[in-house]
C-alpha positions in Angstrom: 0.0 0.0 0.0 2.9 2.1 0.2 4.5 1.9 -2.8 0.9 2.4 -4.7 0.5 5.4 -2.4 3.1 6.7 -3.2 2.7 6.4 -6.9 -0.9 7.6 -6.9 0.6 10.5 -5.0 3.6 11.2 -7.6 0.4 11.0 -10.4 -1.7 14.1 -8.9 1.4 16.5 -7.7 3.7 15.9 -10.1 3.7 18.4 -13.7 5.2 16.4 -16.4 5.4 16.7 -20.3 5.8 13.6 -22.3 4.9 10.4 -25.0 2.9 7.6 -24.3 3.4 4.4 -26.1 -0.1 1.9 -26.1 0.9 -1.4 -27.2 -2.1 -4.1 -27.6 -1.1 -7.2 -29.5 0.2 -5.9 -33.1 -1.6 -2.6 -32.3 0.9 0.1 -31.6 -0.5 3.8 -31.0 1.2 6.6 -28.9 0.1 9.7 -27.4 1.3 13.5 -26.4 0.5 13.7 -22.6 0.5 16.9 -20.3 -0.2 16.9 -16.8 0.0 20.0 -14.0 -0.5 20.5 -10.7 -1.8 24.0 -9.9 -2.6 24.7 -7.0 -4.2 21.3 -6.2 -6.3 21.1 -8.9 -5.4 18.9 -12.0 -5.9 19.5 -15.7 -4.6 16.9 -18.4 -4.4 17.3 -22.1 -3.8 13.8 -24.0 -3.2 14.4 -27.7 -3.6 11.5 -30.0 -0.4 11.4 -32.7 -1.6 8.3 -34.9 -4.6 7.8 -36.4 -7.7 10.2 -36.8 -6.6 12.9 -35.2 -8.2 13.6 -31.5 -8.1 15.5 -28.1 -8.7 15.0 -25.1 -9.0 17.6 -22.0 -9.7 16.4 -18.6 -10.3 18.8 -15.7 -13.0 19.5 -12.8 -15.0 16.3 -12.9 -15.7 16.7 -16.8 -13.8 15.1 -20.2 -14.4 17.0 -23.4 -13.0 15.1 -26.6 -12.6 16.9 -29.6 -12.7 15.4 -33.2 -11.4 17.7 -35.6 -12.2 16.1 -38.5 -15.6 15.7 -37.8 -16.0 19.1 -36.6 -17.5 17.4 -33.1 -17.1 17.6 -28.9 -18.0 15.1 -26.8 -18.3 16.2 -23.1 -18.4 13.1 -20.6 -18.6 13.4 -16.5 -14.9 12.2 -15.3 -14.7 8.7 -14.3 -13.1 7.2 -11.2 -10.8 5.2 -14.1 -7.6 7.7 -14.9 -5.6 7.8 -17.8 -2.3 6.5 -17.5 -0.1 6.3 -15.3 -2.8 7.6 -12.8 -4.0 5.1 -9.9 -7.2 6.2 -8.3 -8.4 5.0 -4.8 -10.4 2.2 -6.3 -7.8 1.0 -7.7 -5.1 0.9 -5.1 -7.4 -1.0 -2.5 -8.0 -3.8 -5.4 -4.7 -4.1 -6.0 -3.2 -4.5 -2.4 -6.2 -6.6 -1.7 -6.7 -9.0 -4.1 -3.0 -9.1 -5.8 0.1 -10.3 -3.9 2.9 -8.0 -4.0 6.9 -8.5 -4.9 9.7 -6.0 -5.5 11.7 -7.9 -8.3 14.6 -5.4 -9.7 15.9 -2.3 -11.6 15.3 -1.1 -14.7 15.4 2.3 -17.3 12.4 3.6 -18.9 12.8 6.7 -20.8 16.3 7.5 -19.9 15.0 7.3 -15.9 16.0 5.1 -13.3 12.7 3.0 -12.0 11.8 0.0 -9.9 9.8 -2.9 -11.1 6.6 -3.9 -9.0 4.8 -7.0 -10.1 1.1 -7.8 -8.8 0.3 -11.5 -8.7 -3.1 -12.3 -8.5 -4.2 -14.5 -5.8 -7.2 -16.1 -7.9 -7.5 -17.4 -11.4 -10.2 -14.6 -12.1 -7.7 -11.6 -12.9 -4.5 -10.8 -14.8 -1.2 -9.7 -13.2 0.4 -6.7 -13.2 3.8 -5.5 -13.9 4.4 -1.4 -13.1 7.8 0.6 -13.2 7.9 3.4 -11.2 10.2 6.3 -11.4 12.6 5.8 -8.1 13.4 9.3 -7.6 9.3 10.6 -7.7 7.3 7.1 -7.8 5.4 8.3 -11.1 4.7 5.2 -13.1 6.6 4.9 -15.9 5.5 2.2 -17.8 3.0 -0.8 -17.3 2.2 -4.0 -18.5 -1.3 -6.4 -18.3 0.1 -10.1 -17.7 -1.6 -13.2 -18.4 -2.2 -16.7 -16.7 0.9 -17.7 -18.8 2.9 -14.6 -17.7 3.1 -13.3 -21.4 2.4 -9.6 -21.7 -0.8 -8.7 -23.5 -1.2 -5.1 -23.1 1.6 -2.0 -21.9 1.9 1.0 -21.6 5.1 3.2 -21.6 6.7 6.4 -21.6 9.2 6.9 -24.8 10.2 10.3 -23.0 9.0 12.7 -20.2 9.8 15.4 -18.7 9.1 16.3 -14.8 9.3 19.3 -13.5 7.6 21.4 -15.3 5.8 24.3 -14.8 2.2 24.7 -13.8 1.4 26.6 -17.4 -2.0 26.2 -18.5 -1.3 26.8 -21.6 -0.3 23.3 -21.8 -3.6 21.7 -21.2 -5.2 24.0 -23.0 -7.7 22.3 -26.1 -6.1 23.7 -29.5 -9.9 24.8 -30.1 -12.4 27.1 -28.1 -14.1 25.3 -25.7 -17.2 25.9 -27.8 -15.8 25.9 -31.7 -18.8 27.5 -33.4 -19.6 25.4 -36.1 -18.9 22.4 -34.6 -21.4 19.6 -32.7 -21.8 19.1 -29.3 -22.3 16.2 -27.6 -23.5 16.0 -23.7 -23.1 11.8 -23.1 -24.5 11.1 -19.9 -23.7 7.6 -17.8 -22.5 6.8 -21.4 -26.3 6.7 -22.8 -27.2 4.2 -20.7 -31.1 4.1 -19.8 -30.7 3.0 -15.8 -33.5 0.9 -14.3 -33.7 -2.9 -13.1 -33.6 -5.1 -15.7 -34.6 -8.1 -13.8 -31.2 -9.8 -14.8 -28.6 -11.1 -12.1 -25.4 -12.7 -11.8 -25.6 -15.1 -9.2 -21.7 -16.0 -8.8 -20.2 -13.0 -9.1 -16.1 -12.9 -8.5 -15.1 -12.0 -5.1 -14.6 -8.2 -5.6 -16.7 -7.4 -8.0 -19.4 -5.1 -7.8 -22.4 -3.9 -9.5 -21.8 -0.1 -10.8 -24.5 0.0 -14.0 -27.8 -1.8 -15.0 -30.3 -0.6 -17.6 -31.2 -1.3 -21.3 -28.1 0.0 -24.0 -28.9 1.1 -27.6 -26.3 -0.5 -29.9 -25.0 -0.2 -33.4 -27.4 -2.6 -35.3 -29.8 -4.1 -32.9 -33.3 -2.6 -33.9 -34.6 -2.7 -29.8 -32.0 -1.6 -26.6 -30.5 -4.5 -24.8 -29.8 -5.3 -20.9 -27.0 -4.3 -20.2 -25.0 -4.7 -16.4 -21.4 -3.6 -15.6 -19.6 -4.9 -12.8 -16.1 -3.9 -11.5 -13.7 -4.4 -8.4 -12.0 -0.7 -9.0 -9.4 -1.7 -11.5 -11.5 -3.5 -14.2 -15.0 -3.6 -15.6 -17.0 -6.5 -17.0 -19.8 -5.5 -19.5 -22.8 -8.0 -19.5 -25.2 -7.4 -22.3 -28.5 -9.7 -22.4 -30.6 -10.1 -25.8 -33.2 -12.1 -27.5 -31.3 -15.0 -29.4 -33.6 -15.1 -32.6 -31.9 -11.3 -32.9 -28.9 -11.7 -31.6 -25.3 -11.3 -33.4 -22.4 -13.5 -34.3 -21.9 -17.5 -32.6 -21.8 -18.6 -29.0 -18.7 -19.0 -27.4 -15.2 -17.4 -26.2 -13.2 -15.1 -28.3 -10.5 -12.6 -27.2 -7.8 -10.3 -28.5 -4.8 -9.2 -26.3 -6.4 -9.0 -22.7 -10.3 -8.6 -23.7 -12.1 -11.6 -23.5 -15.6 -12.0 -24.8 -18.2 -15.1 -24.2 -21.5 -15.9 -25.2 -24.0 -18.5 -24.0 -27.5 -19.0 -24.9 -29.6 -19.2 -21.6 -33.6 -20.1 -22.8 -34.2 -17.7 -25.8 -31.9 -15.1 -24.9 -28.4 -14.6 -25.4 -25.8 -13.7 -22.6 -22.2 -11.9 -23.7 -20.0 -11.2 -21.0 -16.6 -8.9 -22.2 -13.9 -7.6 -20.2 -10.2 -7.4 -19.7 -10.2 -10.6 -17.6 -9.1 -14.2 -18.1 -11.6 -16.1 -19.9 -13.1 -18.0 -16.8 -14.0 -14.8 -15.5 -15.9 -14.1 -17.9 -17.1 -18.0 -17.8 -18.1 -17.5 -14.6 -20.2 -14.8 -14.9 -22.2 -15.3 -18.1 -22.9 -19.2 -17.1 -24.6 -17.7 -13.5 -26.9 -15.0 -15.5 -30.3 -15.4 -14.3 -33.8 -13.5 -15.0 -35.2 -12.6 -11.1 
């Protein structure tokens, strides 16, 4: 708990410049990342360098995303799930509680000196973890998603940073008004999710894991709104989406790419998907224990 402390600390005080590398399977994207301190209050300005081009600006409790090409803003409330190399509170409790933890060396990331943490999970429901933190400030550096195998399926990692900087807003700042005035704007609230009780419940949920979501979910190519149920223990989240079967899209079964695991099972006439960055007999677990109250 003290070394995640102390790296969730090092996250919120410390004003740093740099580029993110995001590495999932053959998929390699990276990232301009600002972060300051001012005052106690945190802005962050993540600027996508591959791809589409795309902006993100986080600040008092909101996210507003802007899509230059398309002229558009999305504004979403803040989640308790930081960008990297953040560690919210949520986060850190899972982590000491349900991960055991071991000190296993030295390394350099970026040019800087850091220490390597691994978390070991103590079940066969979650992947491991492998952070390196800066050893002068604790600021993660670089992290990696580990699976039952130990093989890395998903990192993340500084190319180069720069701490110390100073508290300029002008680095957070969106390279557009706040309200450009021929572009879209788009308010998402709780991520268009209509919340009410489906009747749907998981029965054997994972220790840990709690409900956070439940309502009906409009998706891309489904004519009526689904049941949809999210359930996280502070680190992860497991999407479970509930539809007719006579309606329902693509085969029964498990598929996954790099840490996302998805698995369907027909239960009566509906269908049950279960996705989320978890081994696959998490997701097992839960989809096979689905039942209608």
């Amino acid at each position: 708990m003290e070394w995640l402390l102390r790296a969730a600390t090092a996250a919120r005080s410390t004003n740093y410049v740099g580029t993110i590398v995001y590495q999932l399977g053959p998929h390699v994207e990276s990232s301009r990342i600002a972060h300051i301190n001012d005052g106690g209050r945190q802005f962050e300005k993540l600027t996508n360098l591959d791809g589409p081009a795309r902006e993100l600006i986080r600040t008092r409790g909101e996210v507003r995303c802007y899509y230059p090409d398309a002229k558009l803003v999305r504004v979403e409330p803040r989640t308790f799930r930081n960008v990297f190399p953040s560690l919210s509170g949520e986060q850190r409790q899972t982590l000491s509680r349900y991960y055991d933890f071991q000190v296993v060396g030295d390394d350099r990331v970026s040019g800087r000196s850091a220490e390597v943490v691994v978390f070991h999970p103590r079940d066969g429901l979650r992947y491991g973890h492998r952070f390196w933190s800066d050893s002068e400030t604790g600021l993660l550096l670089k992290a990696r998603l580990v699976n039952e195998a130990g093989d890395g399926i998903e990192q993340f990692a500084f190319t180069d940073i720069t701490l110390g900087i100073p508290a300029d807003r002008a680095l957070v700042a969106p390279s557009w008004p706040v309200t450009p005035p021929d572009w879209q704007v788009i308010e998402g609230t709780a991520h268009d999710l209509a919340v009410e009780n489906t009747g749907w419940v998981v029965t054997h949920v994972p220790a840990g894991f709690t409900k956070i979501m439940e309502g009906y979910r409009k998706l891309h190519g489904r004519a009526d709104p689904v049941a949809h149920l999210v359930y996280s223990d502070g680190l992860v989240s497991v999407s479970v989406f509930v539809e007719p079967a006579a309606t329902a899209h693509g085969p029964a079964g498990l598929v996954h790419q790099g840490g996302l695991n998805v698995y369907s099972v027909r239960r009566g006439d509906q269908l049950v998907t279960v996705m989320g960055e978890t081994p696959g007999a998490t997701v097992r677990q839960i989809a096979n224990s689905v039942e209608h109250r």
